[in-house]
N, C-alpha and C positions, 0 to 999 in steps of 0.2 A: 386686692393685693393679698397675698400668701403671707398667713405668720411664717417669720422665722423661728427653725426649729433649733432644740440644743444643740443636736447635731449638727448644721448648720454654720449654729455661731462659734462652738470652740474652736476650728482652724483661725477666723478671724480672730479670735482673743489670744490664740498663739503666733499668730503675724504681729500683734501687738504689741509682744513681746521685746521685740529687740529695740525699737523706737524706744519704749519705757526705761528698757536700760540706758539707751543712749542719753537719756535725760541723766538718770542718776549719775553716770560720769560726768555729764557737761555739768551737774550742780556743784557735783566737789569741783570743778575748773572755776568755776562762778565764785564758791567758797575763796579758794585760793588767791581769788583775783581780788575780790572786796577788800580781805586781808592784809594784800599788799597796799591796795587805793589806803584801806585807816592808818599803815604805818606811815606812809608816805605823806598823807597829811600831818601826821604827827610829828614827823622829822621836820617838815616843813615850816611848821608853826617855830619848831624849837631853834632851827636856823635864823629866822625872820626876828624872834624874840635876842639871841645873840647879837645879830647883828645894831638893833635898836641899844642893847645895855651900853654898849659902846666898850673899851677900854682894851678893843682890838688893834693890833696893827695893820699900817695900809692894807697888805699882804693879806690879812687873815681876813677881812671884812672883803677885799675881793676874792676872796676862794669863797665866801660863806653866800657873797650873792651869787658865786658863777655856780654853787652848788642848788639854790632855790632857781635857778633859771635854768636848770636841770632839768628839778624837780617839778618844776611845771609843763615841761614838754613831757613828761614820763606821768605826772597826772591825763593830762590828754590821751595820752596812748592808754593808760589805764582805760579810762574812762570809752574808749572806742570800743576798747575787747569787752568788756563789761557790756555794752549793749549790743554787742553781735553774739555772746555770750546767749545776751538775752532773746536775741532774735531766731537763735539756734533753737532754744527750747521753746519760743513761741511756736515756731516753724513746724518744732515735732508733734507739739501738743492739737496745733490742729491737722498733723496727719494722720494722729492716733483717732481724733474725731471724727477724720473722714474714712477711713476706713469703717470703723463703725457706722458710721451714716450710709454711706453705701453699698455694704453688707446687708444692713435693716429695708435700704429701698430697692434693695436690687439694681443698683444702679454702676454703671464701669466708669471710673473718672478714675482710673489708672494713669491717664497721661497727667493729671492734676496733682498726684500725690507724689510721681515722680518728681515735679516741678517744686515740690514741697521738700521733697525729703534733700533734693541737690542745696536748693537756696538755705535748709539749714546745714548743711558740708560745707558749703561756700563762704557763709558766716563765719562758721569752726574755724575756716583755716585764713580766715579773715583776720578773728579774734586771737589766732595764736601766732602768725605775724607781727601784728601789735604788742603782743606779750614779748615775744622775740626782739623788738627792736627795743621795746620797757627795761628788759635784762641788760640791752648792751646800754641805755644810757643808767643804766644804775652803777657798772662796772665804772664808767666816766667817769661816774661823780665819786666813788671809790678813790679812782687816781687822782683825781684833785685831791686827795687829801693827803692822800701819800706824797706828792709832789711837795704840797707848804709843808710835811715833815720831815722833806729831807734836806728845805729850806732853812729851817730854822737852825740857829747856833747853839752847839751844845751847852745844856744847862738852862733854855729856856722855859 
């Protein structure tokens, strides 16, 4: 088998290029998503803890559970885009490899990396879905609170 030459390999190190990037935006997406998952556990905790001190009324301890019962379908959704997230930059990381690898053997598995690069697209818009429907129950649980505030009698 034939080395490969420089000349050879820099087109493939610059097809590589855009995969590479694609990672580095899907990280910041990744970033962003984590961020939301720790607040959301943190809200969650601090609803949960609320609810236990007691010295709520009916009303407010039912908006406080109907808000962690939210917050757990909106953890799920977190937690789905998070691993399609992840499955996105798995996806790409071994298509960055297979190109190299197939480059270095001279080898055509074009239709394989095709297969690679959709299933990490597929993922993305998997992951941002779930993201999208994460947004609309956060707005929900929003309005549950606005609703017991406009419940309550003034001076409470």
């Amino acid at each position: 088998m034939k080395e490969l030459t420089l000349t050879e390999l820099v087109p493939t190190l610059q097809l590589a290029v855009g995969p590479v990037i694609l990672i580095s935006g899907v990280g910041l997406l990744l970033l962003t998503l984590t961020n939301r998952f720790g607040r959301m556990l943190d809200r969650s905790r601090a609803l949960i803890h609320e609810v236990e001190t007691g010295g709520k009324s009916a009303a407010a301890v039912e908006n406080l559970r109907a808000q962690v019962a939210i917050l757990q379908r909106r953890a799920r959704l977190l937690r789905m885009a998070i691993a399609l997230v992840t499955t996105t930059v798995l996806c790409v990381g071994v298509l960055i490899l297979g190109l190299f690898l197939a480059a270095l053997a001279r080898m055509e598995i074009a239709p394989l990396l095709v297969i690679l690069f959709c299933a990490a697209i597929v993922a993305l818009i998997g992951a941002m879905c779930a993201f999208l429907a994460e947004i609309n129950l956060s707005l929900k649980a929003s309005q549950l609170d606005w609703e017991l505030m406009e419940r309550r009698p003034p001076g409470e």
